[in-house]
Backbone as CSV, one residue per row, in Angstrom:
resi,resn,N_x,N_y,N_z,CA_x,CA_y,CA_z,C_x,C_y,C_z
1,UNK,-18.852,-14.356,-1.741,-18.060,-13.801,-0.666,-18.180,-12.275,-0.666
2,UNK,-18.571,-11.814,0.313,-18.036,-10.336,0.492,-16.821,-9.901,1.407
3,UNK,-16.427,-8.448,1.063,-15.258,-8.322,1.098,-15.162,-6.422,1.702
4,UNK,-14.510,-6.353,2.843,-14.275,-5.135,3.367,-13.089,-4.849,3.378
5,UNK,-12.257,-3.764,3.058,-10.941,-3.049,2.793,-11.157,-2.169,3.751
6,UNK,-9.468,-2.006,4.075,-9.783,-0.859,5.484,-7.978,-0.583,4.800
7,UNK,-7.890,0.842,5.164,-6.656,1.621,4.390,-6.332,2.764,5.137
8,UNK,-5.463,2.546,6.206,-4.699,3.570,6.473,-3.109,3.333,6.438
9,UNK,-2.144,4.328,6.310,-1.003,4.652,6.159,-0.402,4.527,7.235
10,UNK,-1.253,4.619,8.435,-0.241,3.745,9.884,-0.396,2.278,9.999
11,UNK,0.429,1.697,9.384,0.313,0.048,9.632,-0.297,-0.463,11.006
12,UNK,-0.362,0.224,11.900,-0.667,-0.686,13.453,-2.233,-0.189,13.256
13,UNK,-2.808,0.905,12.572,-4.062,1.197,12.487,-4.682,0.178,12.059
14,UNK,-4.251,-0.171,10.556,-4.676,-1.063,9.609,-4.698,-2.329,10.148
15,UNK,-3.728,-2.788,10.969,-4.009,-3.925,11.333,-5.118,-4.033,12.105
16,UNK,-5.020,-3.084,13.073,-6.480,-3.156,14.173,-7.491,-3.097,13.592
17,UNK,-7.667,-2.593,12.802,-9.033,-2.577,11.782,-9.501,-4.180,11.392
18,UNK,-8.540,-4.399,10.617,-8.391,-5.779,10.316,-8.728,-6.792,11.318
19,UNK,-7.944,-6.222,12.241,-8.244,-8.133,13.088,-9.437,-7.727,13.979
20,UNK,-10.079,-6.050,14.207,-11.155,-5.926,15.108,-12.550,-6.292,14.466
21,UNK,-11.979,-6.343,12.661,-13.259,-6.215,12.001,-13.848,-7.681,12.069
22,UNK,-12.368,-8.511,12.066,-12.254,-10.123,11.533,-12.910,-10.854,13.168
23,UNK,-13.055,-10.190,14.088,-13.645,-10.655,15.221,-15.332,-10.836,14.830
24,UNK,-16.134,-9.727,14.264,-17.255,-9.849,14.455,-17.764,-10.954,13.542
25,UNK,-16.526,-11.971,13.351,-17.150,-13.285,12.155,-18.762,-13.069,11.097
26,UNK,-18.119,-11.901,10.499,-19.304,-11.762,9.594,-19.347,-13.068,8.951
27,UNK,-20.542,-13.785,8.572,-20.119,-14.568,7.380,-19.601,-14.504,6.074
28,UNK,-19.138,-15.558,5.145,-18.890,-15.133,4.114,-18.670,-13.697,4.087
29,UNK,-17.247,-13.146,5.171,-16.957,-11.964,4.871,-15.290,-12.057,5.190
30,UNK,-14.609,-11.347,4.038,-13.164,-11.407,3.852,-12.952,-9.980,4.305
31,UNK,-11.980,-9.875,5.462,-11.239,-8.583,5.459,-9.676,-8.361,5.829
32,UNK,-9.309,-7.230,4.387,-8.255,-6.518,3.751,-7.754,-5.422,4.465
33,UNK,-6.563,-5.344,4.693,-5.870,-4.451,5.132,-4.902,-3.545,4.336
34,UNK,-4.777,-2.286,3.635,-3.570,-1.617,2.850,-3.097,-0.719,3.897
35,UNK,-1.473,-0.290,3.349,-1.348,0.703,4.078,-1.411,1.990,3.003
36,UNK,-1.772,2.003,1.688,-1.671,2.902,0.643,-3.328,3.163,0.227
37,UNK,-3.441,4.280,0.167,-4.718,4.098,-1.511,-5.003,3.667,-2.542
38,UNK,-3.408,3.719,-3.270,-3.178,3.289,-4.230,-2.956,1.692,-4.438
39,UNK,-3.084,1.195,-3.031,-2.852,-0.381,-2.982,-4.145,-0.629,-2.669
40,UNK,-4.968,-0.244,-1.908,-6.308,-0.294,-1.561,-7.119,0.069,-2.684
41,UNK,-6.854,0.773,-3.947,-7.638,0.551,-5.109,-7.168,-1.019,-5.677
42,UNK,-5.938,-1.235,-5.984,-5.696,-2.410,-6.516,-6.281,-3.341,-5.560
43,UNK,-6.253,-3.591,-4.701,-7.218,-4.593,-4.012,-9.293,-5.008,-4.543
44,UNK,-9.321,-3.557,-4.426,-10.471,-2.860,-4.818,-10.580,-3.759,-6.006
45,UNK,-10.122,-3.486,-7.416,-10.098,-3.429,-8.609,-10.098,-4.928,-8.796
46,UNK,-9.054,-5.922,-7.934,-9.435,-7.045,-8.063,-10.064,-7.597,-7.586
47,UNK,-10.834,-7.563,-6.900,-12.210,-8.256,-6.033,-13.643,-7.302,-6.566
48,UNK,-13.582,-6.349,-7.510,-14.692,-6.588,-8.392,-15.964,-6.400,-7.291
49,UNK,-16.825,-6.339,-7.569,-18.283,-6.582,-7.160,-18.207,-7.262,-5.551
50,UNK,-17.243,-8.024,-4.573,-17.391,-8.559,-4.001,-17.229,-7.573,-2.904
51,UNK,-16.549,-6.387,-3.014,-16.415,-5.325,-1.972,-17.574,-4.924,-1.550
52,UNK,-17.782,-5.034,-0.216,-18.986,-4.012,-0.072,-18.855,-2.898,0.973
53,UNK,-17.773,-2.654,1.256,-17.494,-1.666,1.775,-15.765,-1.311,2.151
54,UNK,-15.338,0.083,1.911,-14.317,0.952,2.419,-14.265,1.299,3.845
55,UNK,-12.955,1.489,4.216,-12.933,2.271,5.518,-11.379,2.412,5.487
56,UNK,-11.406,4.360,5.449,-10.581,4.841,5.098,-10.071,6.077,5.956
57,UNK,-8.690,5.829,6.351,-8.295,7.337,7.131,-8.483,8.487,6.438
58,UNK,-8.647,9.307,6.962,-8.826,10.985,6.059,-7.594,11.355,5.407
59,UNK,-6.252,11.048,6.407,-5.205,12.042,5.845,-3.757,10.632,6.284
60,UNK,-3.619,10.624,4.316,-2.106,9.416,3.915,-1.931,10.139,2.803
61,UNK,-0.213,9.771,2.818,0.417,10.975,2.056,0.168,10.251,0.349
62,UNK,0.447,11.256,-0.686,0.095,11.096,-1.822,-1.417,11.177,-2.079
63,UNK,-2.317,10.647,-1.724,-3.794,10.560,-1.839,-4.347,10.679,-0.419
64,UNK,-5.025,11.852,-0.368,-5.975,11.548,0.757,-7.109,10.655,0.712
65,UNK,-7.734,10.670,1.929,-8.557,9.705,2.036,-10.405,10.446,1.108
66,UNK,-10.421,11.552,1.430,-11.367,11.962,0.522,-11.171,11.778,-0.982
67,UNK,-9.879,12.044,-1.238,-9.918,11.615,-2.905,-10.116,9.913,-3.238
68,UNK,-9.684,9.539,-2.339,-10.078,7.936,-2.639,-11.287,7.704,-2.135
69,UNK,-12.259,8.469,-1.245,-13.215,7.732,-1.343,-14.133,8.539,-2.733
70,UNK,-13.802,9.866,-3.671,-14.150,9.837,-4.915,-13.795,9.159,-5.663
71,UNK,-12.962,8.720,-6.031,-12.729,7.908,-6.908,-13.223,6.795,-6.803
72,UNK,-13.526,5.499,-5.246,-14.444,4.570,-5.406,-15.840,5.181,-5.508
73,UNK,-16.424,5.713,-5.350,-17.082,6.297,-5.119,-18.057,6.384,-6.837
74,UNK,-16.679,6.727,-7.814,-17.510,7.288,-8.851,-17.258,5.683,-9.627
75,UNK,-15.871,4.529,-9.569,-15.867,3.685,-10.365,-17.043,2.380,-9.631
76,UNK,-17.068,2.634,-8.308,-18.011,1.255,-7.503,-18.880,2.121,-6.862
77,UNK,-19.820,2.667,-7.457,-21.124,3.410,-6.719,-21.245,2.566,-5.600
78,UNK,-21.784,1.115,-5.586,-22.520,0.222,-4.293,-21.584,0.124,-3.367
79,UNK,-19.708,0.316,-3.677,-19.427,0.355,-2.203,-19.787,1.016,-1.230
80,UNK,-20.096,0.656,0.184,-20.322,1.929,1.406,-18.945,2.636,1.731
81,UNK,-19.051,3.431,2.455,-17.691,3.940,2.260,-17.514,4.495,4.344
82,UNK,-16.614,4.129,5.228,-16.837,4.731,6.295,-15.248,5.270,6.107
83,UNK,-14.896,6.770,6.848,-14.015,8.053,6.638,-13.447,7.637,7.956
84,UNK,-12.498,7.198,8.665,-12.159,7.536,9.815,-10.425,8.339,10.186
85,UNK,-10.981,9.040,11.249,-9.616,10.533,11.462,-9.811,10.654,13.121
86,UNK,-8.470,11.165,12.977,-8.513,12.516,13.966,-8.910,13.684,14.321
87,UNK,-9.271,14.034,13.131,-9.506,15.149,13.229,-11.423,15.515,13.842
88,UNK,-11.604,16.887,13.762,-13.090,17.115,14.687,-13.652,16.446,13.132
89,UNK,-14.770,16.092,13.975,-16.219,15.368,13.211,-16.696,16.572,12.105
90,UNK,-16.741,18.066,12.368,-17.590,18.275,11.780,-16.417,18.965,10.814
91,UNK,-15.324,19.098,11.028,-14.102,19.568,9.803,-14.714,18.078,8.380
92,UNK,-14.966,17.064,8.373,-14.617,15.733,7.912,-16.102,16.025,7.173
93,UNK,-17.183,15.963,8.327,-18.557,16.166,7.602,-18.955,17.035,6.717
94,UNK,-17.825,18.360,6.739,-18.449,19.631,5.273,-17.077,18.846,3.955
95,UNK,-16.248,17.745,4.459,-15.526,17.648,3.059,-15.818,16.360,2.299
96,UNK,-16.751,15.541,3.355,-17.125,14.267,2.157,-18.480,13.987,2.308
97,UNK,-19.302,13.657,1.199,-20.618,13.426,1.610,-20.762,11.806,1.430
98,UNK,-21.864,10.958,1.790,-22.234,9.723,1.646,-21.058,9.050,1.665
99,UNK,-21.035,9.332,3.215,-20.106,8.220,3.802,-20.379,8.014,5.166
100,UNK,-20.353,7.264,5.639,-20.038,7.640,7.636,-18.617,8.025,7.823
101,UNK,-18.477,8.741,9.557,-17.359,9.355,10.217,-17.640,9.085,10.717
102,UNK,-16.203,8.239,11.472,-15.606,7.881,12.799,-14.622,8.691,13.409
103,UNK,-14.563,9.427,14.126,-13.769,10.110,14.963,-12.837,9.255,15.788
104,UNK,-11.270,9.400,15.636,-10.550,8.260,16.572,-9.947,8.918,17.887
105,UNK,-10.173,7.983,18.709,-9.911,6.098,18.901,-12.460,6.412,18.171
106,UNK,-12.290,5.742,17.581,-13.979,5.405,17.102,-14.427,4.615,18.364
107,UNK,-16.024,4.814,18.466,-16.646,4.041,19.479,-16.549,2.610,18.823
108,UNK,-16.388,1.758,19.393,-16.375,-0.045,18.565,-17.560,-0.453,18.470
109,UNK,-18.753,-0.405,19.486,-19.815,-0.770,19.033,-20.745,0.339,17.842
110,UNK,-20.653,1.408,17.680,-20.619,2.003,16.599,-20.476,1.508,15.778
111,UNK,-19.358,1.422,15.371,-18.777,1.203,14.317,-19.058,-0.876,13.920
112,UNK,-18.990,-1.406,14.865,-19.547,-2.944,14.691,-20.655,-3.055,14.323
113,UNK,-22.024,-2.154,14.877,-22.903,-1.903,14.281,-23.298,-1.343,12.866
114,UNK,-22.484,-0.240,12.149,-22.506,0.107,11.264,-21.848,-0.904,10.076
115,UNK,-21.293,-1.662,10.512,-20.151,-2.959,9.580,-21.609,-3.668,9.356
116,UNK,-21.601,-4.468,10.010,-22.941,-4.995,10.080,-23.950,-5.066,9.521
117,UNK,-24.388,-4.063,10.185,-25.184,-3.252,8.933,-25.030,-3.503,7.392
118,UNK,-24.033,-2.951,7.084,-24.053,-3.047,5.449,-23.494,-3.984,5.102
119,UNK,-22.650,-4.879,5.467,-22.217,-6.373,5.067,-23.719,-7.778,5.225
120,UNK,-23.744,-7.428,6.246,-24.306,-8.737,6.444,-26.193,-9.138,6.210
């Protein structure tokens, strides 16, 4: 099974993530919703090897989204990691490297394409 986590701190985000991701019926693909980092590592931590990718808001309080995507980053090298914000594209692009950015509301086929991509 593989397994995609999506983590933002506005619950109605997270859900949309969730049920927009759970549309493109990846196969054998499970997707997770947190509203924390710190819950989105524990998710992380228990599904092991089966993650194959993050998708993470830039800015939730206690941990931003750049520090969590270092930290997966340095304990699960093979996760992919996609950054998504509000904020301008290129503020996001000088503060995290090897990741994709989505700028919100994100284009959907973009971003369906890029899922895709690395899951399936």
């Amino acid at each position: 099974m593989n397994a995609i986590v999506c983590v933002d701190d506005d619950i109605l985000t997270s859900r949309l993530l969730r049920s927009e991701i759970s549309k493109y019926e990846i196969p054998d693909t499970e997707v997770y919703s947190e509203i924390s980092p710190e819950n989105a590592l524990k998710r992380i931590e228990s599904l092991k090897d089966s993650v194959k990718l993050l998708i993470s808001d830039s800015t939730m309080p206690g941990m931003s989204g750049q520090q969590l995507l270092k930290i997966v980053s340095e304990k699960y090298p093979s996760v992919k990691q996609i950054m998504i914000s509000g904020y301008a594209l290129e503020d996001l692009k000088n503060s995290v490297s090897d990741c994709e950015v989505f700028v919100k509301p994100w284009n959907k086929q973009k971003l369906k394409s890029y899922i895709i991509s690395v899951v399936a």
